[in-house]
mmCIF file of the N, C-alpha and C atoms, coordinates in Angstrom:
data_MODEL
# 
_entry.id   MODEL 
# 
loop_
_atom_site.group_PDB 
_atom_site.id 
_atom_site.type_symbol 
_atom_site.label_atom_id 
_atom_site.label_alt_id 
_atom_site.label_comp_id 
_atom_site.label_asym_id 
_atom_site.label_entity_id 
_atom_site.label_seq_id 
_atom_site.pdbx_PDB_ins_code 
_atom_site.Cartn_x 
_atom_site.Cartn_y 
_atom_site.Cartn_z 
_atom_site.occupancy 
_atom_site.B_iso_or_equiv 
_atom_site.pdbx_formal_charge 
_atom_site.auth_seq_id 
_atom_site.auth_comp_id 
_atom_site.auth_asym_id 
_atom_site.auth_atom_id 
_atom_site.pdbx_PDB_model_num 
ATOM 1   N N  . UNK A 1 1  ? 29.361 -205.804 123.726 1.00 0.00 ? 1  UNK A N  1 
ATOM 2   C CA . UNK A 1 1  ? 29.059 -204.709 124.613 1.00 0.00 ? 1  UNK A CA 1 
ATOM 3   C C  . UNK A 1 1  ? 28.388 -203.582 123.823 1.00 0.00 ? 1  UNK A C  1 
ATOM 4   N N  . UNK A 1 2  ? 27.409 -203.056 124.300 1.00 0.00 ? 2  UNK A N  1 
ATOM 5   C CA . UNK A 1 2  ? 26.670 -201.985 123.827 1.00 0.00 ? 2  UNK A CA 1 
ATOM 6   C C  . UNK A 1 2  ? 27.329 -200.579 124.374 1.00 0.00 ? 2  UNK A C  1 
ATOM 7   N N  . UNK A 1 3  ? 27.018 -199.645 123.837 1.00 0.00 ? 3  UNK A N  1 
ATOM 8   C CA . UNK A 1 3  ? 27.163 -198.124 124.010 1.00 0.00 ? 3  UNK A CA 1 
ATOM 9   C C  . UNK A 1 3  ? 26.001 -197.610 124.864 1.00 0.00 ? 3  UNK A C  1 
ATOM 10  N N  . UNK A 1 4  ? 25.477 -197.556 124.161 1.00 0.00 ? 4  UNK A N  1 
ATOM 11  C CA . UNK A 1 4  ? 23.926 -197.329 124.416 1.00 0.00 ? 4  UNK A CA 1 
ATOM 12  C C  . UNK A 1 4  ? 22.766 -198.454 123.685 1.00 0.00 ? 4  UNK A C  1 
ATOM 13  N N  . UNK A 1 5  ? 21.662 -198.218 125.005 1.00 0.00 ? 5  UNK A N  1 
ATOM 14  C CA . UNK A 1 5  ? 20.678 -198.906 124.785 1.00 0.00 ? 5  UNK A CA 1 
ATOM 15  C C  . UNK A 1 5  ? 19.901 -198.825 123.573 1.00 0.00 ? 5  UNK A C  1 
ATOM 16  N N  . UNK A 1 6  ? 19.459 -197.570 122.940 1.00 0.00 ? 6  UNK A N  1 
ATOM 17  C CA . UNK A 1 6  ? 18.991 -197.714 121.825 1.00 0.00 ? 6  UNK A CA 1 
ATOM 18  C C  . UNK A 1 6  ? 19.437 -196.016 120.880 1.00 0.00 ? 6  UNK A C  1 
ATOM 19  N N  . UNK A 1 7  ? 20.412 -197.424 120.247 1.00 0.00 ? 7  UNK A N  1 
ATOM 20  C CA . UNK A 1 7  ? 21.117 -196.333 119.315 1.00 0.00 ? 7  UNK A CA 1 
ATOM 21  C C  . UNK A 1 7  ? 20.902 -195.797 118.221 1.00 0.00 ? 7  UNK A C  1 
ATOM 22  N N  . UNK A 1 8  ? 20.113 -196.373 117.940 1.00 0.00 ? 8  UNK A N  1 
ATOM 23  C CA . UNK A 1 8  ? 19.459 -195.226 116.655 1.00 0.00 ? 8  UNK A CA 1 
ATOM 24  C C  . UNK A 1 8  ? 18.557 -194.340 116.793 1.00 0.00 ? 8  UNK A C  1 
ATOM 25  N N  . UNK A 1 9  ? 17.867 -194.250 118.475 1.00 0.00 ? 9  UNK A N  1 
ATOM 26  C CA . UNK A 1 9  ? 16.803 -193.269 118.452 1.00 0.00 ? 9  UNK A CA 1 
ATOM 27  C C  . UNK A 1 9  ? 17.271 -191.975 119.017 1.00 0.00 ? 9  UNK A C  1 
ATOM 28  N N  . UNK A 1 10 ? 16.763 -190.785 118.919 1.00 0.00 ? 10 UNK A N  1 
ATOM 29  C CA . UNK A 1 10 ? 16.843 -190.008 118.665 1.00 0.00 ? 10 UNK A CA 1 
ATOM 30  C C  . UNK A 1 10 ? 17.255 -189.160 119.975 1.00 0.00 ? 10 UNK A C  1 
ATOM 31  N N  . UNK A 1 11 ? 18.034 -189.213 121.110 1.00 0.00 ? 11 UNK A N  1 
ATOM 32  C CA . UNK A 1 11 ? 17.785 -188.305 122.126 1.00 0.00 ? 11 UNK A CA 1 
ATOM 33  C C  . UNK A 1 11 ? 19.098 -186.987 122.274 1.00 0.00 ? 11 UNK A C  1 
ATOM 34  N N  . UNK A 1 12 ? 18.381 -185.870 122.325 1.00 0.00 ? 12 UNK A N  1 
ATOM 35  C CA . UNK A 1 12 ? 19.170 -184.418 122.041 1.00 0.00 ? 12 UNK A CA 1 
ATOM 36  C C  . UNK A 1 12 ? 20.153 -184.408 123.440 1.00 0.00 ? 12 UNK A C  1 
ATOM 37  N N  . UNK A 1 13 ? 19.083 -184.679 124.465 1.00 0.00 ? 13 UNK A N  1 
ATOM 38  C CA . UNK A 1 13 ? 20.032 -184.939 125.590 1.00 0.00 ? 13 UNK A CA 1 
ATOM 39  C C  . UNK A 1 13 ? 20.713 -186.014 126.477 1.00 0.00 ? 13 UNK A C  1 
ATOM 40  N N  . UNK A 1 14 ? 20.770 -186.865 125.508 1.00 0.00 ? 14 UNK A N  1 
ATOM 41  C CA . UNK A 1 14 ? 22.054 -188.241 125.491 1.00 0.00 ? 14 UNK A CA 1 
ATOM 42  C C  . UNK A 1 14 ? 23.337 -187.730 125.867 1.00 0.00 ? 14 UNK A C  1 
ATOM 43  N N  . UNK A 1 15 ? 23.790 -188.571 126.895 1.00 0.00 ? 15 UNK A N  1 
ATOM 44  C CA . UNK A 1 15 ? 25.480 -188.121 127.272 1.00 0.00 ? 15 UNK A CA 1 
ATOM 45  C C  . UNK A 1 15 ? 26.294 -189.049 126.711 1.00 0.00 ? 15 UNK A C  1 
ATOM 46  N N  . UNK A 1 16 ? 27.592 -188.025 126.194 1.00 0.00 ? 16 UNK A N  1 
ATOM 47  C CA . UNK A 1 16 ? 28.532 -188.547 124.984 1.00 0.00 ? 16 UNK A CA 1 
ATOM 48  C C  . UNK A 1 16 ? 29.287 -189.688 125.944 1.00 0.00 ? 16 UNK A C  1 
ATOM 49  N N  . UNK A 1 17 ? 28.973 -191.064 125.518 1.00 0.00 ? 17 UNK A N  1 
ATOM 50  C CA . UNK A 1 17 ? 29.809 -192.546 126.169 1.00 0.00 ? 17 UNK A CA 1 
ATOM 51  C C  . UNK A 1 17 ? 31.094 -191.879 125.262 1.00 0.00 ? 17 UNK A C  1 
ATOM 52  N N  . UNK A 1 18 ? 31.618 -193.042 125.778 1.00 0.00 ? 18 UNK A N  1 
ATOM 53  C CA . UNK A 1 18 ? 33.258 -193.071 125.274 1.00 0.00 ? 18 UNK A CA 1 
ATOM 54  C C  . UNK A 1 18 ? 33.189 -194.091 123.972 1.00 0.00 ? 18 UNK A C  1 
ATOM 55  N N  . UNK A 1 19 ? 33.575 -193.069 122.651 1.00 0.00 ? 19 UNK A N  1 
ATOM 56  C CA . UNK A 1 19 ? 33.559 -193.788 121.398 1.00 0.00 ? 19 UNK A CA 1 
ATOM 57  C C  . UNK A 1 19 ? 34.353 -193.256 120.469 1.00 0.00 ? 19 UNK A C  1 
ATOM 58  N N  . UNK A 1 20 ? 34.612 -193.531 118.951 1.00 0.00 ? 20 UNK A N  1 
ATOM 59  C CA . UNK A 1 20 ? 35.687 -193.242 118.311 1.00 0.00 ? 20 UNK A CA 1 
ATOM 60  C C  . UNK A 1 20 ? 34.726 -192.327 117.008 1.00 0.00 ? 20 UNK A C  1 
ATOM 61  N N  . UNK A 1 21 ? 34.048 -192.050 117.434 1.00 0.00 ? 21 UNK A N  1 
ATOM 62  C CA . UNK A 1 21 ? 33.559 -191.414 116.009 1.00 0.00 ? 21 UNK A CA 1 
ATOM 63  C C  . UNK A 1 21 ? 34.349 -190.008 115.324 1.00 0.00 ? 21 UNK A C  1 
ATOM 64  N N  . UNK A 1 22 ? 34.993 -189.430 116.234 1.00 0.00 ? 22 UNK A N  1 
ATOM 65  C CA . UNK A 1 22 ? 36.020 -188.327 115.781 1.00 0.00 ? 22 UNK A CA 1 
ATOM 66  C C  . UNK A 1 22 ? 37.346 -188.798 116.287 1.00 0.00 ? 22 UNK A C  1 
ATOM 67  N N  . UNK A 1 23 ? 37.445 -189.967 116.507 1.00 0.00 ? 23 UNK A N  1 
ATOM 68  C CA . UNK A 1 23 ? 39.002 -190.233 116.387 1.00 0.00 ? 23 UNK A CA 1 
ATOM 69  C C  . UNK A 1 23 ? 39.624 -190.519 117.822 1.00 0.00 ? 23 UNK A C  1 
ATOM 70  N N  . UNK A 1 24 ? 40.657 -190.627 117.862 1.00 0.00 ? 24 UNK A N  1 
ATOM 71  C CA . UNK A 1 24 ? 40.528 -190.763 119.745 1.00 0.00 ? 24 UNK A CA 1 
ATOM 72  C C  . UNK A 1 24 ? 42.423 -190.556 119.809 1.00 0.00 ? 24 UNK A C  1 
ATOM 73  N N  . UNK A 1 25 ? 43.019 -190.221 120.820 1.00 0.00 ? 25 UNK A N  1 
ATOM 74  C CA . UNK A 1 25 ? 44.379 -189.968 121.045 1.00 0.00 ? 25 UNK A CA 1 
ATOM 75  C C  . UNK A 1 25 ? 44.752 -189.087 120.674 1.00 0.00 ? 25 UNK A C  1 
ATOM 76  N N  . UNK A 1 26 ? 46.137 -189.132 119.722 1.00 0.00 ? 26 UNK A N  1 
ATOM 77  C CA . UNK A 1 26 ? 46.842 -188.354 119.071 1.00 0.00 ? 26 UNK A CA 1 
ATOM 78  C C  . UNK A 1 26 ? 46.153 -188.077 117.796 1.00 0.00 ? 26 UNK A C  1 
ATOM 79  N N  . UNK A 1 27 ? 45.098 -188.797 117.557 1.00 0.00 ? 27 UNK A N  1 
ATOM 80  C CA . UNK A 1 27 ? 44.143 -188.633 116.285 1.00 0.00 ? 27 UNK A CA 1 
ATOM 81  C C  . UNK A 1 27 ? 43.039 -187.865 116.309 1.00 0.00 ? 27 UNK A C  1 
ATOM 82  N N  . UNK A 1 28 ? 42.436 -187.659 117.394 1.00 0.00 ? 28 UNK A N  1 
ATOM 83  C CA . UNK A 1 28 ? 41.671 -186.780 117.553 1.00 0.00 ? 28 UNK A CA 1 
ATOM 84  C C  . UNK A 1 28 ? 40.866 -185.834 116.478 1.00 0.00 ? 28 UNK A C  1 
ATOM 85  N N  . UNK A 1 29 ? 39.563 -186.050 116.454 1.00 0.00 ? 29 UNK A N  1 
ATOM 86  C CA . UNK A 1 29 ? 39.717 -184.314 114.909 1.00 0.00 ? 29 UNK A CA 1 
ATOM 87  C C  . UNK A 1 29 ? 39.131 -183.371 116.231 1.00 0.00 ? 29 UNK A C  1 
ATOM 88  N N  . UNK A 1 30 ? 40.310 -182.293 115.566 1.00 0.00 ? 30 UNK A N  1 
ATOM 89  C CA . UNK A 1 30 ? 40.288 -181.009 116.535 1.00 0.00 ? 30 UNK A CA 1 
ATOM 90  C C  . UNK A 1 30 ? 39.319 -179.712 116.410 1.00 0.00 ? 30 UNK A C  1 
ATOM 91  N N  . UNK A 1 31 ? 37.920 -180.424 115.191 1.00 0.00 ? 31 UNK A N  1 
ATOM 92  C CA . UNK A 1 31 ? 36.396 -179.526 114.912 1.00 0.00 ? 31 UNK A CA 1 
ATOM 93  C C  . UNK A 1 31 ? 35.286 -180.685 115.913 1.00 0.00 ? 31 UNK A C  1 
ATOM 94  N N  . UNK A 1 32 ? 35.751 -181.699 116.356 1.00 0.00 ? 32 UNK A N  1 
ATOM 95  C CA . UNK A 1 32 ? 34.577 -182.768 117.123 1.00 0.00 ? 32 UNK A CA 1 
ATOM 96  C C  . UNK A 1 32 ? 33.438 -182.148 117.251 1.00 0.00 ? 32 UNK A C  1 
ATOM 97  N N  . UNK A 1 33 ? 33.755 -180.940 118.251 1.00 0.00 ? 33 UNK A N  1 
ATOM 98  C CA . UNK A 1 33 ? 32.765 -179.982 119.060 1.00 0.00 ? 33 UNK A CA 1 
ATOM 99  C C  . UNK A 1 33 ? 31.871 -178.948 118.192 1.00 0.00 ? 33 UNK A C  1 
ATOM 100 N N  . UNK A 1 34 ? 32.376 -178.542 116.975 1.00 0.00 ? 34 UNK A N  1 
ATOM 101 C CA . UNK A 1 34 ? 31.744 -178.214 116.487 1.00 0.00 ? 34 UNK A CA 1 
ATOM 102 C C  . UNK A 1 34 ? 30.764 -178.957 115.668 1.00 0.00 ? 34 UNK A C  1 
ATOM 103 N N  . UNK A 1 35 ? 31.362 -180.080 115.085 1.00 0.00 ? 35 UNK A N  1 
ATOM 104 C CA . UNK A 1 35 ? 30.612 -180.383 114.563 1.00 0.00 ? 35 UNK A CA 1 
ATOM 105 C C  . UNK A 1 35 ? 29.384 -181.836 115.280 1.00 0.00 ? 35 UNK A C  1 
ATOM 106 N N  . UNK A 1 36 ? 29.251 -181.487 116.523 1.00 0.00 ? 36 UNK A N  1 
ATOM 107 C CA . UNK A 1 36 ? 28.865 -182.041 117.186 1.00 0.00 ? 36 UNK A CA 1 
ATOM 108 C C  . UNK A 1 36 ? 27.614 -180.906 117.517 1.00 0.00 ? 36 UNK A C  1 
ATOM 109 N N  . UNK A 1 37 ? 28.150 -179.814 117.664 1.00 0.00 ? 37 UNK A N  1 
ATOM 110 C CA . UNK A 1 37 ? 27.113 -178.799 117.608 1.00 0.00 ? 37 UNK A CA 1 
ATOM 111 C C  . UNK A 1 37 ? 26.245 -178.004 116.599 1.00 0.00 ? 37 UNK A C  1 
ATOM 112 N N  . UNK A 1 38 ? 26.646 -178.468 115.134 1.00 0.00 ? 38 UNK A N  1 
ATOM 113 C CA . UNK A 1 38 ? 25.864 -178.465 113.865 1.00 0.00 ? 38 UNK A CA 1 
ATOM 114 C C  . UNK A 1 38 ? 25.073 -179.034 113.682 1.00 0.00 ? 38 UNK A C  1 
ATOM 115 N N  . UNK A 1 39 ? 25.109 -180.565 114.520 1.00 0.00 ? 39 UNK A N  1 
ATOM 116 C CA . UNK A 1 39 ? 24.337 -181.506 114.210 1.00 0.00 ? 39 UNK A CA 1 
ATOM 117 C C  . UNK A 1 39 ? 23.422 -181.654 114.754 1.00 0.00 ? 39 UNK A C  1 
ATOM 118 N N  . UNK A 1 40 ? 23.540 -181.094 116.087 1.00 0.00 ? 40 UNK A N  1 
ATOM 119 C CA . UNK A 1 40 ? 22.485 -180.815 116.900 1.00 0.00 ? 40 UNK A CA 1 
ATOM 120 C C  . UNK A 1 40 ? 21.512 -179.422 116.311 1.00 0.00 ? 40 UNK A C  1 
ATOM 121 N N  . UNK A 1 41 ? 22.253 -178.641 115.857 1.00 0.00 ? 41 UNK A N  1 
ATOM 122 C CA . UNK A 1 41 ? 21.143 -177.714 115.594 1.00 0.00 ? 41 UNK A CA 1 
ATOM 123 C C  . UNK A 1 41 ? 20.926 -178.007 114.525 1.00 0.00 ? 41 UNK A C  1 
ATOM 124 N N  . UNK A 1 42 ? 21.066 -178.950 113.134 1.00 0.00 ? 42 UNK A N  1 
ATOM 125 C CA . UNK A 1 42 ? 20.549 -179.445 112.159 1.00 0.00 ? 42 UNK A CA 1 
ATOM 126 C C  . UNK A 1 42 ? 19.203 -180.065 112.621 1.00 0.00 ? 42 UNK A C  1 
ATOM 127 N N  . UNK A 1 43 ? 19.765 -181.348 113.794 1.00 0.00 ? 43 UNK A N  1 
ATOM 128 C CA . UNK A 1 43 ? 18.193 -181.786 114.222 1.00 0.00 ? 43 UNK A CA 1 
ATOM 129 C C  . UNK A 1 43 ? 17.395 -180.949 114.587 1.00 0.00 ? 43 UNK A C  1 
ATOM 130 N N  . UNK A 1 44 ? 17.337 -180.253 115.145 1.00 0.00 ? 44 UNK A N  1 
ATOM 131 C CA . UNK A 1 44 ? 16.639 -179.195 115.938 1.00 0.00 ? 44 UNK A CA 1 
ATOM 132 C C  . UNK A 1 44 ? 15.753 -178.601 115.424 1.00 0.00 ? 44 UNK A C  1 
ATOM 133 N N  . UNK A 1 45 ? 16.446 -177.372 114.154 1.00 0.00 ? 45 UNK A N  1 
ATOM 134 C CA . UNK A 1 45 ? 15.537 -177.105 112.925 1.00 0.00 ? 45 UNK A CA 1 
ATOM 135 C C  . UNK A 1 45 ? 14.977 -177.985 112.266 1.00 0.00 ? 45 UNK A C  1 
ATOM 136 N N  . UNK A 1 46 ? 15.190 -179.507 111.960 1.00 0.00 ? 46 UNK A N  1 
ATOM 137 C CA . UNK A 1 46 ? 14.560 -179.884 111.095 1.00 0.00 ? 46 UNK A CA 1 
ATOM 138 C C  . UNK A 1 46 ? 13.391 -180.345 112.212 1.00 0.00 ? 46 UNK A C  1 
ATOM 139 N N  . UNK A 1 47 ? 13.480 -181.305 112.992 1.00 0.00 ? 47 UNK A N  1 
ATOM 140 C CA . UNK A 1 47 ? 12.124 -180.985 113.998 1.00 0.00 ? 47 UNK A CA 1 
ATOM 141 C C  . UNK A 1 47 ? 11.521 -180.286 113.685 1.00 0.00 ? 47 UNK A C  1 
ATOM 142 N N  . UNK A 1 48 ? 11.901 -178.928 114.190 1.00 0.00 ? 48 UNK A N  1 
ATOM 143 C CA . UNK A 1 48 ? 10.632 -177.686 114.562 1.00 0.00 ? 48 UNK A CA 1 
ATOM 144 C C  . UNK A 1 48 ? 10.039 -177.704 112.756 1.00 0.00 ? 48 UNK A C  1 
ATOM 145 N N  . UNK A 1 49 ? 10.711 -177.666 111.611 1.00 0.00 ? 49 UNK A N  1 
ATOM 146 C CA . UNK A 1 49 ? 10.205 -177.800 110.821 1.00 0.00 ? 49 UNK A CA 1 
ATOM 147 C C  . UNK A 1 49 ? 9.172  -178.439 109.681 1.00 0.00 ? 49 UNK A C  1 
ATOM 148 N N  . UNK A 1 50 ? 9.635  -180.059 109.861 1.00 0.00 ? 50 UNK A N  1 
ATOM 149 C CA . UNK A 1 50 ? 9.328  -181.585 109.485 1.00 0.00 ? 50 UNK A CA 1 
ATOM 150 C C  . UNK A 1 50 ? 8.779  -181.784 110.809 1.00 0.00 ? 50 UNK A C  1 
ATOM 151 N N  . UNK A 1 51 ? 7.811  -182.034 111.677 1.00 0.00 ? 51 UNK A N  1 
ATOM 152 C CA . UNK A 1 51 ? 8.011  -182.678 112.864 1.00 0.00 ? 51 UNK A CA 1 
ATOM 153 C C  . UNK A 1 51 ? 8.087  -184.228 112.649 1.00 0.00 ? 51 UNK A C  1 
ATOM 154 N N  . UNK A 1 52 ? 7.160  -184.508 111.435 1.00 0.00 ? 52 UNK A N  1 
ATOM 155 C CA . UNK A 1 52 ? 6.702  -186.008 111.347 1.00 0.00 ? 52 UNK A CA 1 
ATOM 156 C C  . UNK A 1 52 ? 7.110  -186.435 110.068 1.00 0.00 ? 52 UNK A C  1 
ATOM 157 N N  . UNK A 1 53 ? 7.874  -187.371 109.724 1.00 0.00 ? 53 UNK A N  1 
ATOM 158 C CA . UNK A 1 53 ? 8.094  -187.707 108.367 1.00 0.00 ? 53 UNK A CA 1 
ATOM 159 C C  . UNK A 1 53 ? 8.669  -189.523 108.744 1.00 0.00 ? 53 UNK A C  1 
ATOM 160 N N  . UNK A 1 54 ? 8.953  -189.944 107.615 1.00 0.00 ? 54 UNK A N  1 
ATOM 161 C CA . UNK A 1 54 ? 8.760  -191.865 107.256 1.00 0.00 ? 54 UNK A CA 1 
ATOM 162 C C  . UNK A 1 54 ? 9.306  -192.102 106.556 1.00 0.00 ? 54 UNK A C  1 
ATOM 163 N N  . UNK A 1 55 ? 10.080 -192.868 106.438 1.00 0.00 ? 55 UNK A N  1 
ATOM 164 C CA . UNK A 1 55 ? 10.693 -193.689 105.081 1.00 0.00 ? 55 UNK A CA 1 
ATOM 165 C C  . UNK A 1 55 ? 9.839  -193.835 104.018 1.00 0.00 ? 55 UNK A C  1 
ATOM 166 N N  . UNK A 1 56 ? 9.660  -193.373 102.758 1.00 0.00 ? 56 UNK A N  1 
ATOM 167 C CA . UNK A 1 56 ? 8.812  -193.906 101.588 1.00 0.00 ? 56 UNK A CA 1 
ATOM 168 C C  . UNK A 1 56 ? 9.010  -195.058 101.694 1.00 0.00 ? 56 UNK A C  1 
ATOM 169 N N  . UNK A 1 57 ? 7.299  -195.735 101.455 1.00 0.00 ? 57 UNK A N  1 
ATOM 170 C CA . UNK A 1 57 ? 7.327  -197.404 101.227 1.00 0.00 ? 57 UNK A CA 1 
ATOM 171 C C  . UNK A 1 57 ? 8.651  -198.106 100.752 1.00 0.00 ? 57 UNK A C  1 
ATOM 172 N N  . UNK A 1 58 ? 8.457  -199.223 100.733 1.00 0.00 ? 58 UNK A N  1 
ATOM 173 C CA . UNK A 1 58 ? 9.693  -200.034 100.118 1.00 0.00 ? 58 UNK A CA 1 
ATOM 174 C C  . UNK A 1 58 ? 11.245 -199.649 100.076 1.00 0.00 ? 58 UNK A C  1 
ATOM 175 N N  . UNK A 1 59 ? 11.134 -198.280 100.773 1.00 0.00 ? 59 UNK A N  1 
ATOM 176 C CA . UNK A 1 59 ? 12.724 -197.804 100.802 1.00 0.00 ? 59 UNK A CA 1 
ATOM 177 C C  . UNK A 1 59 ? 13.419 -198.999 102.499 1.00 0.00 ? 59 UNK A C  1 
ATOM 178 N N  . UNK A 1 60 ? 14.763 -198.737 101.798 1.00 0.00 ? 60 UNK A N  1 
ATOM 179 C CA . UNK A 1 60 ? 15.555 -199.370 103.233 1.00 0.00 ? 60 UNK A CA 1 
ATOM 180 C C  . UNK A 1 60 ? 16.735 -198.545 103.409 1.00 0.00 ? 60 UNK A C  1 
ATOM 181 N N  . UNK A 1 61 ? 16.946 -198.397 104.646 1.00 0.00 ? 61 UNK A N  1 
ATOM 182 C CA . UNK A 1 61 ? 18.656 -197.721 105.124 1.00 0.00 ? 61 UNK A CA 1 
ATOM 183 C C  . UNK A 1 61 ? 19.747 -198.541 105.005 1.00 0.00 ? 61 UNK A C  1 
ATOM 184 N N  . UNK A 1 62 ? 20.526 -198.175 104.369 1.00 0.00 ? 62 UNK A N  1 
ATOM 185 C CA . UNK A 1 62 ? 21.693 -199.291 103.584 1.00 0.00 ? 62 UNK A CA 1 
ATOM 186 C C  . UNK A 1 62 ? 22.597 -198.406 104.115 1.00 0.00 ? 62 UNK A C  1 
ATOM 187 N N  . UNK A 1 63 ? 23.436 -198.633 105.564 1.00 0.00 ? 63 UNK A N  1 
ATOM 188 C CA . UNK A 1 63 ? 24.715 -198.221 106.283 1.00 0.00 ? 63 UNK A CA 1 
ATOM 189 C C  . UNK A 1 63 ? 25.963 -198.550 105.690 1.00 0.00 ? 63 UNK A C  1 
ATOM 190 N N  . UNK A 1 64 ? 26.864 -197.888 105.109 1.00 0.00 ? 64 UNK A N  1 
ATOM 191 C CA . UNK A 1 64 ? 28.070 -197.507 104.665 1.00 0.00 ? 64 UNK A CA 1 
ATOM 192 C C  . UNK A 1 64 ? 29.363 -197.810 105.347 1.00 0.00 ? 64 UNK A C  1 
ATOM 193 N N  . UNK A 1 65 ? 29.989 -198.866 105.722 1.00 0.00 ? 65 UNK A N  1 
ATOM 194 C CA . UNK A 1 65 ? 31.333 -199.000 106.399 1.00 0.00 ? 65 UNK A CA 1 
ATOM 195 C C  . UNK A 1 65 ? 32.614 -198.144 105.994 1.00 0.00 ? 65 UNK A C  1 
ATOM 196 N N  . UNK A 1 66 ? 33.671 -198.427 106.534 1.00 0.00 ? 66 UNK A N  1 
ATOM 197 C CA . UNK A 1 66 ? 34.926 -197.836 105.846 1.00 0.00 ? 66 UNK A CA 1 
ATOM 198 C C  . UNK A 1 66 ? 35.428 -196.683 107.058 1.00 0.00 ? 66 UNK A C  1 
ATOM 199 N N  . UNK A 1 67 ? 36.061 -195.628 106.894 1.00 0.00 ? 67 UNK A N  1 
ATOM 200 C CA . UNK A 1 67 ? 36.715 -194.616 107.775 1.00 0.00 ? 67 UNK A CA 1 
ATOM 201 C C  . UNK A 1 67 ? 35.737 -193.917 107.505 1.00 0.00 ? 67 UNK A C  1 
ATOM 202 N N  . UNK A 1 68 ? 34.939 -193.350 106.409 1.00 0.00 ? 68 UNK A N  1 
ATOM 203 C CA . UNK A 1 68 ? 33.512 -192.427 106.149 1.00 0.00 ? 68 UNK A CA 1 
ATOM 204 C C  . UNK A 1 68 ? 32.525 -193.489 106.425 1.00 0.00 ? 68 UNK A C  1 
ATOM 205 N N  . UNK A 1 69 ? 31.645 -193.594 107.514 1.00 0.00 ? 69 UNK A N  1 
ATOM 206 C CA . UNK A 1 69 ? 30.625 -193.831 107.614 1.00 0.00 ? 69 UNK A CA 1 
ATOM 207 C C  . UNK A 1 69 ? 29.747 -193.467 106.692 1.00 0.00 ? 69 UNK A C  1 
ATOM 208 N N  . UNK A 1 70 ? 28.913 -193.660 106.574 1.00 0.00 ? 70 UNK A N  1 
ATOM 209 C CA . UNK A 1 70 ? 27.377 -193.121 105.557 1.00 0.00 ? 70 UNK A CA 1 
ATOM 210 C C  . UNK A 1 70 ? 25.918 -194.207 105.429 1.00 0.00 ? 70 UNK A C  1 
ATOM 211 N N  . UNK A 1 71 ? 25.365 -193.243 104.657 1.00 0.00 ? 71 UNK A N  1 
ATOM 212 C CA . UNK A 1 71 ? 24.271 -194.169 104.130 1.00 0.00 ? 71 UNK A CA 1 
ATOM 213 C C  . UNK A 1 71 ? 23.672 -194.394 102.593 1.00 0.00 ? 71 UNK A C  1 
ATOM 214 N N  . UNK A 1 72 ? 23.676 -195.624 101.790 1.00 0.00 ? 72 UNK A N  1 
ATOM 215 C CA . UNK A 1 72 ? 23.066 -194.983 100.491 1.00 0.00 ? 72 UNK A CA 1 
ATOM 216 C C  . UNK A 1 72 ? 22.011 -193.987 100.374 1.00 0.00 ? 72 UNK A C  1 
ATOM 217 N N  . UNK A 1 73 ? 21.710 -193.322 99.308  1.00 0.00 ? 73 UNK A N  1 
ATOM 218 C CA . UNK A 1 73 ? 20.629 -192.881 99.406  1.00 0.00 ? 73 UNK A CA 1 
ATOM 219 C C  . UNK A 1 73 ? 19.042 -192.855 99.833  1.00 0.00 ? 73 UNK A C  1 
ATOM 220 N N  . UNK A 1 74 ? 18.515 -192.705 99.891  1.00 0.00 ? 74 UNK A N  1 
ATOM 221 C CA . UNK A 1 74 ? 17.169 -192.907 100.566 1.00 0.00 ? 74 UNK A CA 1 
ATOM 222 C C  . UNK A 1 74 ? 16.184 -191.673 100.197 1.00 0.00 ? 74 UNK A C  1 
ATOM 223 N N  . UNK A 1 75 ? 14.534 -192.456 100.335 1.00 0.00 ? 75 UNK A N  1 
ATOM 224 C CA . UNK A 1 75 ? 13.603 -190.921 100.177 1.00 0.00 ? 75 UNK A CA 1 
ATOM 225 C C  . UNK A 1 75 ? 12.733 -191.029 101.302 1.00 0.00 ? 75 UNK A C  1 
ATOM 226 N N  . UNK A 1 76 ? 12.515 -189.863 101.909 1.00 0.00 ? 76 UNK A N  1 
ATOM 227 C CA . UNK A 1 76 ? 11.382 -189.517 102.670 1.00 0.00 ? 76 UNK A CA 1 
ATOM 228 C C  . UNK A 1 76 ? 10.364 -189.093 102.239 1.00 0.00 ? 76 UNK A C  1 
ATOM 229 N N  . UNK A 1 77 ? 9.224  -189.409 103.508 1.00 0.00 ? 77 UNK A N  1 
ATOM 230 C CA . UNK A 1 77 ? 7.813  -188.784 102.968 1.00 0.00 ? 77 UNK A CA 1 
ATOM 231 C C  . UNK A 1 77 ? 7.490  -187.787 103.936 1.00 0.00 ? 77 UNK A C  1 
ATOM 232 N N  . UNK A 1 78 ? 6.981  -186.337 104.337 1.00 0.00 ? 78 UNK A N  1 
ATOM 233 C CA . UNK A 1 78 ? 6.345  -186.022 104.817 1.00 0.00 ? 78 UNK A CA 1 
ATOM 234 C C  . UNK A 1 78 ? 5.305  -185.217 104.997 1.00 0.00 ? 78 UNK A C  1 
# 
């Protein structure tokens, strides 16, 4: 089952499905909202700033499992 149709692209005004990325129940993290709202204005500025940028050649996104999500490092071009 999918979440969403296409989850890695980019939409500001996507509505939050039901998922565990801040925890869920009695686990809850009780900053979600904020930091749900950092991230949005992180994208935001960097848009208006970067509009257009690319993975440097030969780079790849190497996704991070575990309770910390992440990504190895990586370089951009823009």
């Amino acid at each position: 089952m999918r979440s969403y149709v296409c989850p890695f692209a980019i939409e500001m005004d996507r509505t939050i499905k039901k998922q565990v990325t801040f925890g869920a129940g009695a686990h809850i993290c009780p900053g979600q909202f904020l930091a749900r709202q950092e991230i949005k204005i992180l994208l935001e500025e960097w848009f208006a700033r970067i509009p257009s940028f690319r993975l440097e050649p030969g780079q790849d996104v190497r996704h991070l499992g575990g309770v910390t999500a992440g990504t190895e490092p990586f370089w951009l071009a823009w």
